[in-house]
PDB file of N, CA, C and O in Angstrom, chain B, residues numbered from 101:
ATOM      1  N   UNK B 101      23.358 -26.425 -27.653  1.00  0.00           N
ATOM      2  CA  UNK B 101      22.021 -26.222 -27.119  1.00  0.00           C
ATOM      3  C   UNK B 101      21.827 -24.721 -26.868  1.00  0.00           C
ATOM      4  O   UNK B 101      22.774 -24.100 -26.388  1.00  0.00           O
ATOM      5  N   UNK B 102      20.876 -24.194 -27.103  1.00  0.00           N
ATOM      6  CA  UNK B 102      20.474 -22.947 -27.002  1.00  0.00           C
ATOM      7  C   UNK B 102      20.072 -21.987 -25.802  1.00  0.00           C
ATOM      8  O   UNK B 102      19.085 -22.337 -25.155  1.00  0.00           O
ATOM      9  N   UNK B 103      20.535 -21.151 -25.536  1.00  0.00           N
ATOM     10  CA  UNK B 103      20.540 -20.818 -23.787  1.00  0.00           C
ATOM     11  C   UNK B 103      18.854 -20.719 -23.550  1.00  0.00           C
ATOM     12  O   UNK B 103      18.006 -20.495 -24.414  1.00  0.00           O
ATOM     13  N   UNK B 104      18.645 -20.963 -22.066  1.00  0.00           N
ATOM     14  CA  UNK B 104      17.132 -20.720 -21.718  1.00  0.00           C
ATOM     15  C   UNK B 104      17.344 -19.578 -21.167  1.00  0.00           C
ATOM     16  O   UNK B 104      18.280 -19.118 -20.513  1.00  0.00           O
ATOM     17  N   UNK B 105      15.667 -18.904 -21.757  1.00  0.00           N
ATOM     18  CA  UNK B 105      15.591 -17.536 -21.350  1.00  0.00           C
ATOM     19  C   UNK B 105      14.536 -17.612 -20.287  1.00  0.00           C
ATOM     20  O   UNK B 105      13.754 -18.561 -20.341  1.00  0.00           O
ATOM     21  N   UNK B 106      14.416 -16.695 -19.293  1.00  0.00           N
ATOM     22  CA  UNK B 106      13.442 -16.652 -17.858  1.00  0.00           C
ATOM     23  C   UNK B 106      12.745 -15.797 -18.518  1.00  0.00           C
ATOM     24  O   UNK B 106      13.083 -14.759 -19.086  1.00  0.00           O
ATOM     25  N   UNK B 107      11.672 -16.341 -18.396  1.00  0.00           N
ATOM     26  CA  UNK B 107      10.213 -15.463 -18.457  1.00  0.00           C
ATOM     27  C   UNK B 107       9.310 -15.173 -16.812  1.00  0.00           C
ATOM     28  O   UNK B 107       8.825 -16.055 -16.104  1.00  0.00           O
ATOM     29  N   UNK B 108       9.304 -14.052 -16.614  1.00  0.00           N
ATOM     30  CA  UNK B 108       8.976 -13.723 -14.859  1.00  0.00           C
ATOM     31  C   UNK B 108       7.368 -14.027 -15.188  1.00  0.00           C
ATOM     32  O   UNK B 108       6.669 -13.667 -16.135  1.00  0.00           O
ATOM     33  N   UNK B 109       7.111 -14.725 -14.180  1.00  0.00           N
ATOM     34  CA  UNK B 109       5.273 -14.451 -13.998  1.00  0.00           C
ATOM     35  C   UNK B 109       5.123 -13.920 -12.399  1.00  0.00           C
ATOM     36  O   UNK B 109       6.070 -13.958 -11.614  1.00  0.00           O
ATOM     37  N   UNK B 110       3.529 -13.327 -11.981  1.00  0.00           N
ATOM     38  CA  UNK B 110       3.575 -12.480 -10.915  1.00  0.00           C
ATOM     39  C   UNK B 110       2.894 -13.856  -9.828  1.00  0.00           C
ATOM     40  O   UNK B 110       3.222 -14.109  -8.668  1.00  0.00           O
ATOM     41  N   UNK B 111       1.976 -14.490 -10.610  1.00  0.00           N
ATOM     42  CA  UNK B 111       1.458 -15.597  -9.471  1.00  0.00           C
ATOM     43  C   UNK B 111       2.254 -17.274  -9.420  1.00  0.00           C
ATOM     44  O   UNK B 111       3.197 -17.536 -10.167  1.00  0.00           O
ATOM     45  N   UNK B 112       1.866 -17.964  -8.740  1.00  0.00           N
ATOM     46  CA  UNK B 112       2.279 -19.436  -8.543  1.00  0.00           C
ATOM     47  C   UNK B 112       2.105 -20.028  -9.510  1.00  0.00           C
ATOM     48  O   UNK B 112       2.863 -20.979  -9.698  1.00  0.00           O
ATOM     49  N   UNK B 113       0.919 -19.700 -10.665  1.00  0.00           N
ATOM     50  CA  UNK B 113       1.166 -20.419 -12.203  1.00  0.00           C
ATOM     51  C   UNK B 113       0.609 -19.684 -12.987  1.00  0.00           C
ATOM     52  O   UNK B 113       0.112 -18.594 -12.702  1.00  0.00           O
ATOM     53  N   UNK B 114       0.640 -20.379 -14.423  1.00  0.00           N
ATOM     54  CA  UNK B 114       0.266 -19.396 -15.396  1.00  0.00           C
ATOM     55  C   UNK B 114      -0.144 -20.470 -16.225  1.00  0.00           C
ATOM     56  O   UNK B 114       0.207 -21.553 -15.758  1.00  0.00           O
ATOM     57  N   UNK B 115      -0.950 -20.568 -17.611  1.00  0.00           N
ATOM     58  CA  UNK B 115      -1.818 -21.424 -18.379  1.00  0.00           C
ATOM     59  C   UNK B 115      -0.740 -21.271 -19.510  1.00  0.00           C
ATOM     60  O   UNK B 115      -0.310 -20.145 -19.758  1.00  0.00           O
ATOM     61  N   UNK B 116      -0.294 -22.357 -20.197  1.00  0.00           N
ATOM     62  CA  UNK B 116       0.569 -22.252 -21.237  1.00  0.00           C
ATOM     63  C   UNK B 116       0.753 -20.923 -22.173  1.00  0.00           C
ATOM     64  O   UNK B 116       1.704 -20.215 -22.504  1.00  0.00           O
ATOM     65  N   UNK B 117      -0.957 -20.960 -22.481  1.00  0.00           N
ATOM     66  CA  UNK B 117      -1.251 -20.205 -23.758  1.00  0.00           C
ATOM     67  C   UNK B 117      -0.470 -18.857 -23.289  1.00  0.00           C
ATOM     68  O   UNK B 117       0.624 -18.395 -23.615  1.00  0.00           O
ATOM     69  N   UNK B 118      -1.473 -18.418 -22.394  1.00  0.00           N
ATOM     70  CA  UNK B 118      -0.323 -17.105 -21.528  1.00  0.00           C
ATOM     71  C   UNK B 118       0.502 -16.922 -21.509  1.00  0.00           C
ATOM     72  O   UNK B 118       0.751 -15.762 -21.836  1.00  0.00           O
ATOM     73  N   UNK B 119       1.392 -17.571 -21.234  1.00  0.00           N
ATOM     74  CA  UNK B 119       2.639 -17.708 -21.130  1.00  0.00           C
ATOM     75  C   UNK B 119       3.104 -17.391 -22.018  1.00  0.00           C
ATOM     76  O   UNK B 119       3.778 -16.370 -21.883  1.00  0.00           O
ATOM     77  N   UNK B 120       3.053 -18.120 -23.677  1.00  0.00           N
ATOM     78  CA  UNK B 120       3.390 -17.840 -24.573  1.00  0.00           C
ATOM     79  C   UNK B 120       3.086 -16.481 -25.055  1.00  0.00           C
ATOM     80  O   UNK B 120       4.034 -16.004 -25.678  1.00  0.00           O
ATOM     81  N   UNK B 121       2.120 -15.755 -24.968  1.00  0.00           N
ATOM     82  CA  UNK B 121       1.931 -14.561 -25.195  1.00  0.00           C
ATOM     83  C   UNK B 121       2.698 -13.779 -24.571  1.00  0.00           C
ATOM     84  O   UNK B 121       3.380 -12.972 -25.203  1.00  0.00           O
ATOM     85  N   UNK B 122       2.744 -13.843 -23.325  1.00  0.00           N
ATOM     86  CA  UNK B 122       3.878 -12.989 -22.352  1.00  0.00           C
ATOM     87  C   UNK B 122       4.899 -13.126 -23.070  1.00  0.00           C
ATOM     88  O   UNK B 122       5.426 -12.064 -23.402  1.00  0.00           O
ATOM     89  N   UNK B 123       5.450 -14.209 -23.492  1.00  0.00           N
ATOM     90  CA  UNK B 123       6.719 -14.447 -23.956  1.00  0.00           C
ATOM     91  C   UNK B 123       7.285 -13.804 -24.893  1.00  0.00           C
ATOM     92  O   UNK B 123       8.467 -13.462 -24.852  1.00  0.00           O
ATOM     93  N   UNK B 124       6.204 -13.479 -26.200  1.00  0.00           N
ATOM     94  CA  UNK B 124       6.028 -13.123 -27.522  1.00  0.00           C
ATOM     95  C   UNK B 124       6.339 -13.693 -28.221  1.00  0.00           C
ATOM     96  O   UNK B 124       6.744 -13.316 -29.320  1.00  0.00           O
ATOM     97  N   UNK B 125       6.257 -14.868 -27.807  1.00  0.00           N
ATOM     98  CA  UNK B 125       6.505 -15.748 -29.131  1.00  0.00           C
ATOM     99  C   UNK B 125       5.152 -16.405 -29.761  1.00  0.00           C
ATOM    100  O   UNK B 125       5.074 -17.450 -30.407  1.00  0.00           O
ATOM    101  N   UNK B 126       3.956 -15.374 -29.342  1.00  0.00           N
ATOM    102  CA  UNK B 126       2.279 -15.510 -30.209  1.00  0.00           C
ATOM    103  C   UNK B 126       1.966 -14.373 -29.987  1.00  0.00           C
ATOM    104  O   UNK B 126       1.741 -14.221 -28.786  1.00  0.00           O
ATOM    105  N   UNK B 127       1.833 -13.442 -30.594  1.00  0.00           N
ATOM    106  CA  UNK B 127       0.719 -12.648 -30.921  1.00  0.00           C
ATOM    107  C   UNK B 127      -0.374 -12.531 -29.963  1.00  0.00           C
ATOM    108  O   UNK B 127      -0.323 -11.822 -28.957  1.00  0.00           O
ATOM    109  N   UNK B 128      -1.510 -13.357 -30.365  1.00  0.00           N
ATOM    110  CA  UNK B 128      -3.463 -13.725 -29.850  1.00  0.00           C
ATOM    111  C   UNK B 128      -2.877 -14.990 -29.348  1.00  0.00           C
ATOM    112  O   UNK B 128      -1.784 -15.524 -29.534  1.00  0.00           O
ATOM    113  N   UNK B 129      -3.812 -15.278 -28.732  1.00  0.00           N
ATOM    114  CA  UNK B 129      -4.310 -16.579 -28.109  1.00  0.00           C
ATOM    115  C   UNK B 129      -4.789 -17.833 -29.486  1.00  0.00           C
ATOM    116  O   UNK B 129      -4.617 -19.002 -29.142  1.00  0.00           O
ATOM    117  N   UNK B 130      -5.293 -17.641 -30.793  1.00  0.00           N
ATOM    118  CA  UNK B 130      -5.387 -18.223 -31.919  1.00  0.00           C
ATOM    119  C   UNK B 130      -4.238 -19.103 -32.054  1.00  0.00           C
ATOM    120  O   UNK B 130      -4.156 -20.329 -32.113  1.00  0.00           O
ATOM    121  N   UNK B 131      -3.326 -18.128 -32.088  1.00  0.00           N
ATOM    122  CA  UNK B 131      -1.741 -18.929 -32.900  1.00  0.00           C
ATOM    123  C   UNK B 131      -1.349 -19.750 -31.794  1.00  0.00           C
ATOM    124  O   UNK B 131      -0.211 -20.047 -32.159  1.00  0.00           O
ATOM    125  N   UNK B 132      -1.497 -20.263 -30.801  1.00  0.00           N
ATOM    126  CA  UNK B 132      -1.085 -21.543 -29.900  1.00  0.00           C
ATOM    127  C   UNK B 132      -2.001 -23.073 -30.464  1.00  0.00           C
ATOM    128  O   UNK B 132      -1.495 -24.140 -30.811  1.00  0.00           O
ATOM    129  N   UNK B 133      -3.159 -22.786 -30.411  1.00  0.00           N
ATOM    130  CA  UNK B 133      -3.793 -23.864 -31.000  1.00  0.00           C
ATOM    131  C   UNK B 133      -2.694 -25.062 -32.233  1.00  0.00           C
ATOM    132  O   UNK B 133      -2.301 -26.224 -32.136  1.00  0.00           O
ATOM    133  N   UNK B 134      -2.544 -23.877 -33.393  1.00  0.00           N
ATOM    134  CA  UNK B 134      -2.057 -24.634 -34.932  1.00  0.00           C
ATOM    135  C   UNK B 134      -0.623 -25.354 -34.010  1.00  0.00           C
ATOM    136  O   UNK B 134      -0.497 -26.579 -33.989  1.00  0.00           O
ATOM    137  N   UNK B 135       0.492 -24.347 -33.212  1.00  0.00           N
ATOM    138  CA  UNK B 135       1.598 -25.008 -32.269  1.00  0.00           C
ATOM    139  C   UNK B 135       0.911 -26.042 -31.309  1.00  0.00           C
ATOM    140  O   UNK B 135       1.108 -27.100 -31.907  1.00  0.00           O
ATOM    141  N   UNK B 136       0.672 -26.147 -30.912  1.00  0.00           N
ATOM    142  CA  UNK B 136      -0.002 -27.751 -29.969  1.00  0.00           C
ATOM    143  C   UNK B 136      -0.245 -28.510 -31.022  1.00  0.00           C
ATOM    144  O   UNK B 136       0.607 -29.394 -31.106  1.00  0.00           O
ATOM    145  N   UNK B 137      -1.260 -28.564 -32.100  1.00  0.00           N
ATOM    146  CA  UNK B 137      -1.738 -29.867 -32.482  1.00  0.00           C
ATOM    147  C   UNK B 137      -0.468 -30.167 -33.067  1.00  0.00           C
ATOM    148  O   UNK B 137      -0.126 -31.349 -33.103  1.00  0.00           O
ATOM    149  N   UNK B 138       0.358 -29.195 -33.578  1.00  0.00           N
ATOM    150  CA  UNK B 138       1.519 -29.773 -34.764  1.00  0.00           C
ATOM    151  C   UNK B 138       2.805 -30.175 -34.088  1.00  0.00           C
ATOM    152  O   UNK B 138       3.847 -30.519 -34.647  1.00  0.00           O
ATOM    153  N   UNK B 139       2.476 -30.037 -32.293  1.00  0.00           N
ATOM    154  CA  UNK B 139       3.594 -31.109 -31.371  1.00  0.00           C
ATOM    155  C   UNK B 139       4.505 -30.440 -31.544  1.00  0.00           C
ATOM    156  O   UNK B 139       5.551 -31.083 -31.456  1.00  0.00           O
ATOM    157  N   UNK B 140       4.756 -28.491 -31.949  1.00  0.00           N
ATOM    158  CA  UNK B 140       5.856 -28.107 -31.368  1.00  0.00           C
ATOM    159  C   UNK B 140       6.211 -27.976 -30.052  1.00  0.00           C
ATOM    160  O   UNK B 140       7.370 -28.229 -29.724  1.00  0.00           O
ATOM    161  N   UNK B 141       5.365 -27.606 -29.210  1.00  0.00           N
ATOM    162  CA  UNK B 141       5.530 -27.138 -27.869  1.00  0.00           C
ATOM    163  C   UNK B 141       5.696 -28.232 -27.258  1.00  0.00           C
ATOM    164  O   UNK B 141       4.910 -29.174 -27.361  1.00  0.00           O
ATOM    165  N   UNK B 142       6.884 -28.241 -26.449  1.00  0.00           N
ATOM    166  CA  UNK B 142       7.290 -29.188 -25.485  1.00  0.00           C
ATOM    167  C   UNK B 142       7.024 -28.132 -24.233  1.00  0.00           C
ATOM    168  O   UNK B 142       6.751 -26.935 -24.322  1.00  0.00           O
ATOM    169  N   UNK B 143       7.195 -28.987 -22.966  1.00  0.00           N
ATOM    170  CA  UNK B 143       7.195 -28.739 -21.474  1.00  0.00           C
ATOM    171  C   UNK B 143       7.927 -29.410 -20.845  1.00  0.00           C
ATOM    172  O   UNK B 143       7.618 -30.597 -20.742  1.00  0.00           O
ATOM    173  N   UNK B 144       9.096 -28.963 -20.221  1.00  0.00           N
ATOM    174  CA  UNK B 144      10.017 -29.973 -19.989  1.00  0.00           C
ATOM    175  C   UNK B 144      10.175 -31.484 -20.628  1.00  0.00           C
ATOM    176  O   UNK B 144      10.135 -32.646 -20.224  1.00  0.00           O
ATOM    177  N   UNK B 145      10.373 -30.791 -21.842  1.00  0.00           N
ATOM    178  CA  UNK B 145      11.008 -32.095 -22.617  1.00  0.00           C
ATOM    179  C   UNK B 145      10.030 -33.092 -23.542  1.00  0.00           C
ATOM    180  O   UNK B 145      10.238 -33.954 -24.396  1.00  0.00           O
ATOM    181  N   UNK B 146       9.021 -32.590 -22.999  1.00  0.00           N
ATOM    182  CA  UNK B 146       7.910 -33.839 -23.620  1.00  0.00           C
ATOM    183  C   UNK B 146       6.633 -33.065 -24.077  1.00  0.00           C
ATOM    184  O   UNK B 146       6.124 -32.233 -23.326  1.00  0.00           O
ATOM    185  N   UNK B 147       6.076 -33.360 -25.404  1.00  0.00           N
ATOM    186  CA  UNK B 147       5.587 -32.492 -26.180  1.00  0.00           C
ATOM    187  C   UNK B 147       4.068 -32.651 -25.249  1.00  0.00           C
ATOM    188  O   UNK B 147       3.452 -33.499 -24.604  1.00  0.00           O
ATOM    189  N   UNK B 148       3.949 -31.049 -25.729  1.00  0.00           N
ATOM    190  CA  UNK B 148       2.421 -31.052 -25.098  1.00  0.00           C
ATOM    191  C   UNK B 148       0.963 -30.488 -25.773  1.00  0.00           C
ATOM    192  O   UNK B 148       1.228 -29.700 -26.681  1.00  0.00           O
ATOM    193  N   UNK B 149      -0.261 -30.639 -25.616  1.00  0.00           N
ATOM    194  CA  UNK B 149      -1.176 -30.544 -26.713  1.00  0.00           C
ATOM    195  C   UNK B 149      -2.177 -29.132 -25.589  1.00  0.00           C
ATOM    196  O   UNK B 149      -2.498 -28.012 -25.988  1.00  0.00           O
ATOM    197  N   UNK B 150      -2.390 -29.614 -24.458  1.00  0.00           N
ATOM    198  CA  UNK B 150      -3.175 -28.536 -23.953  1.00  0.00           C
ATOM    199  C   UNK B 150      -2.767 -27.016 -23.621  1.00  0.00           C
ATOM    200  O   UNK B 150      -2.004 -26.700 -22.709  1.00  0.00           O
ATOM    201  N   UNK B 151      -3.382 -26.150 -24.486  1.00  0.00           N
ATOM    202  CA  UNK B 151      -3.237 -24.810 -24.114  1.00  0.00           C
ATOM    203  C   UNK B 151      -3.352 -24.031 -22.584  1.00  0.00           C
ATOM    204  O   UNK B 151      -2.813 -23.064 -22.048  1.00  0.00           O
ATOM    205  N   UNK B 152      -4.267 -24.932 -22.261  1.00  0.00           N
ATOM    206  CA  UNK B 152      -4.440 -24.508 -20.390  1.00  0.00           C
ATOM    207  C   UNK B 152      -3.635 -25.003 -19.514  1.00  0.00           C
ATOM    208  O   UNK B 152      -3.548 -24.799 -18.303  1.00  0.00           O
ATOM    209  N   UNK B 153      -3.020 -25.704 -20.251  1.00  0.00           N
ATOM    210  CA  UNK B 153      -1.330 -26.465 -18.933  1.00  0.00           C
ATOM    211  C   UNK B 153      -0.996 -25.656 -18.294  1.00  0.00           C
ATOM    212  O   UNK B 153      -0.574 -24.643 -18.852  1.00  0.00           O
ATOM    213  N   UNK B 154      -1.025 -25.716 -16.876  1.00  0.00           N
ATOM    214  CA  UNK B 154      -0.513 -25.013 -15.402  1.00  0.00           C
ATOM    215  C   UNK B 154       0.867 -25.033 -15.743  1.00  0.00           C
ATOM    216  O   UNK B 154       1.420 -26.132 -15.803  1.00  0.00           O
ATOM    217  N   UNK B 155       1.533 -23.965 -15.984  1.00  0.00           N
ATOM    218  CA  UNK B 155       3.141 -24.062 -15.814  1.00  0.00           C
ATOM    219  C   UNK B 155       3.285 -23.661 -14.466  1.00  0.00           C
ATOM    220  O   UNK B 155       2.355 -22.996 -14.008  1.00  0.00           O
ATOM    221  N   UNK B 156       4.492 -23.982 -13.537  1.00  0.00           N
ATOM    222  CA  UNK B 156       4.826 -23.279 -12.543  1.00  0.00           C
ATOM    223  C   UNK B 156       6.290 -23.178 -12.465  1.00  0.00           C
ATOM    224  O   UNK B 156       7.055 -23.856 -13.151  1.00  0.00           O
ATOM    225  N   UNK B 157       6.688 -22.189 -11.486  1.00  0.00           N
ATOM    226  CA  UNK B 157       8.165 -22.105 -11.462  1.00  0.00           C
ATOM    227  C   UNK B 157       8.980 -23.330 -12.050  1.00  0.00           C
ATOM    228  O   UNK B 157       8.589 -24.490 -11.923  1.00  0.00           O
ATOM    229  N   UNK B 158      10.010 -23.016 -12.629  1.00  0.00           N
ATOM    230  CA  UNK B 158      10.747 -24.214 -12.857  1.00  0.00           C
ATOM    231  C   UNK B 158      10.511 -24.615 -14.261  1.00  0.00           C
ATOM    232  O   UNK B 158      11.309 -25.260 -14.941  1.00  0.00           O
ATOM    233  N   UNK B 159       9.579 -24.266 -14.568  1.00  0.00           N
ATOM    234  CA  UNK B 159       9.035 -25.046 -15.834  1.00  0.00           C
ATOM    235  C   UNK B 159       9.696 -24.898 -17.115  1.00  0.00           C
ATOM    236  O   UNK B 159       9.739 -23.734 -17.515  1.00  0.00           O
ATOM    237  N   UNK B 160      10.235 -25.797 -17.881  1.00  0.00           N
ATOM    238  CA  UNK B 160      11.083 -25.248 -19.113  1.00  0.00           C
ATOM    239  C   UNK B 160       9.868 -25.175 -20.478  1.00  0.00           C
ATOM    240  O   UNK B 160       9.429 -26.192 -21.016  1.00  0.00           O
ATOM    241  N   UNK B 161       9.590 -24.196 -20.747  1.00  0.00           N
ATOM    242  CA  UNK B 161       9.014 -24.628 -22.267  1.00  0.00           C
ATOM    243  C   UNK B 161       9.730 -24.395 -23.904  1.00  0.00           C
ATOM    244  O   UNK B 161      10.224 -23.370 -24.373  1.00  0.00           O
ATOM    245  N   UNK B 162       9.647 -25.081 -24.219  1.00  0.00           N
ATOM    246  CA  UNK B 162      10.512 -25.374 -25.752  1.00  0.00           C
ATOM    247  C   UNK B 162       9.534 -25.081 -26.692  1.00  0.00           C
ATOM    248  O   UNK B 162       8.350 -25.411 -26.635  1.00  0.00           O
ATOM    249  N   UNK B 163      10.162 -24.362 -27.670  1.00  0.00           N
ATOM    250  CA  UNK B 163       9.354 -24.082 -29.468  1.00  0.00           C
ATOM    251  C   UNK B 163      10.663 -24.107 -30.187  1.00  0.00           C
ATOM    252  O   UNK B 163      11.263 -23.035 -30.264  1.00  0.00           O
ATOM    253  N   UNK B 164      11.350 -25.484 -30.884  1.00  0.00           N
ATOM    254  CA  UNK B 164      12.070 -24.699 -31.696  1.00  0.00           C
ATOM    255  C   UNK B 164      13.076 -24.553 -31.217  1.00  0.00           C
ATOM    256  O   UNK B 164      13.535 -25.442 -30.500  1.00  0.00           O
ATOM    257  N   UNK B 165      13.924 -23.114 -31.502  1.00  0.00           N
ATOM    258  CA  UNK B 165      15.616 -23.115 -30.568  1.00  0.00           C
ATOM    259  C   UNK B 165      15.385 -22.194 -29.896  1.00  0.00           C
ATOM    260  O   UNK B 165      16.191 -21.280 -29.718  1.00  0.00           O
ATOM    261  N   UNK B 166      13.944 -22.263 -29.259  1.00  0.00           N
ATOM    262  CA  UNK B 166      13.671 -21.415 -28.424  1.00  0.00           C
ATOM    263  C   UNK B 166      13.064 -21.939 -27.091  1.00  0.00           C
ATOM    264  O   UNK B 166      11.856 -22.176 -27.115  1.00  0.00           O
ATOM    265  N   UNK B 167      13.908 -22.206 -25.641  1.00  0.00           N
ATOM    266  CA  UNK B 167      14.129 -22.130 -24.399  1.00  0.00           C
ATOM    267  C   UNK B 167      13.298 -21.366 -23.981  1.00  0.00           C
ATOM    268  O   UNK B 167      13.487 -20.231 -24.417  1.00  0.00           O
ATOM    269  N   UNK B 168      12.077 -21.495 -23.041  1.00  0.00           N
ATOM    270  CA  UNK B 168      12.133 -20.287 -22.019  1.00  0.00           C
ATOM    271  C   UNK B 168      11.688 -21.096 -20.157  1.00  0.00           C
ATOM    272  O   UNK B 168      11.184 -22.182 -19.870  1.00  0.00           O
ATOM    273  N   UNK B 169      12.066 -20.194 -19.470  1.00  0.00           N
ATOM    274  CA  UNK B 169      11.778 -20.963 -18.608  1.00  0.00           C
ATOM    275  C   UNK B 169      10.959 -20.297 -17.341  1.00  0.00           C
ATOM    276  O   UNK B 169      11.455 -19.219 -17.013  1.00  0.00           O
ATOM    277  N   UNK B 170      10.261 -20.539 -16.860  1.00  0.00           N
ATOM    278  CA  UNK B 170       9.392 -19.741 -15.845  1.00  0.00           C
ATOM    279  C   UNK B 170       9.778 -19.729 -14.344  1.00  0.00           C
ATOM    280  O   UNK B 170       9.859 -20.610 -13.488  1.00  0.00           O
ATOM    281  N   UNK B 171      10.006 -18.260 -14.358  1.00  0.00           N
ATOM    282  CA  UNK B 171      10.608 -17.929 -13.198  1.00  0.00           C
ATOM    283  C   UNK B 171       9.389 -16.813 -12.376  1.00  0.00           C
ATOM    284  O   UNK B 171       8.593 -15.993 -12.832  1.00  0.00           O
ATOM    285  N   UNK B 172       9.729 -17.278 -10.933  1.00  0.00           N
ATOM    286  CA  UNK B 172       8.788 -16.096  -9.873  1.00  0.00           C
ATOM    287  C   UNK B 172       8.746 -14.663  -9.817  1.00  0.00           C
ATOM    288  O   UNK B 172       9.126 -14.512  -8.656  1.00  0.00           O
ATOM    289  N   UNK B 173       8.630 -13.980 -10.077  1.00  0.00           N
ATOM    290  CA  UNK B 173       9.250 -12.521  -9.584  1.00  0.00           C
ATOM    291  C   UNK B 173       9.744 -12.833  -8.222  1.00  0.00           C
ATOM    292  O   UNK B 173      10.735 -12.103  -8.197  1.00  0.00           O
ATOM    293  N   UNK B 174       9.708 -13.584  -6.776  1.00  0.00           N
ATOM    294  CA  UNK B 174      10.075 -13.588  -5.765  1.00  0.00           C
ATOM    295  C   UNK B 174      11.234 -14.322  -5.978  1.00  0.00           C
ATOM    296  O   UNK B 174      12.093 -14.245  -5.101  1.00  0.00           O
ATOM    297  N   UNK B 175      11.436 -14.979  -6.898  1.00  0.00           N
ATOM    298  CA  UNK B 175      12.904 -16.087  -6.917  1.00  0.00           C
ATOM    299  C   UNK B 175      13.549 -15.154  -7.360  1.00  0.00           C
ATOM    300  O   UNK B 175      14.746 -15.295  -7.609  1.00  0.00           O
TER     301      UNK B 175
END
């Protein structure tokens, strides 16, 4: 299994799409759309379709053999 990487956010949540951009694993805000409908993106474990999903601390998101997981700047 592939190590999870912490991605820091500054507030209590963040909207998927964001996230993924922070992450760099998208570019624009465009390239999340074609990943949702085609059921790569998981969220802890279970695939997810909405781009505006509230992640919060804790949250694992999956693309692939790619882990990341959302961490506080205060944690």
């Amino acid at each position: 299994m592939p190590d999870t990487r912490a991605i820091e956010i500054r507030d209590e949540s963040i909207r998927l799409g964001q996230f993924l951009k922070l992450a760099d694993l998208v570019d624009v805000g465009g390239e999340v759309k074609p990943l949702l409908s085609q059921g790569a993106v998981l969220v802890n474990g279970e695939t997810e379709t909405r781009r505006g999903r509230q992640l919060v601390v804790g949250d694992v998101v999956t693309i692939g053999e790619t882990s990341l997981r959302v961490v506080g700047r205060f944690a």
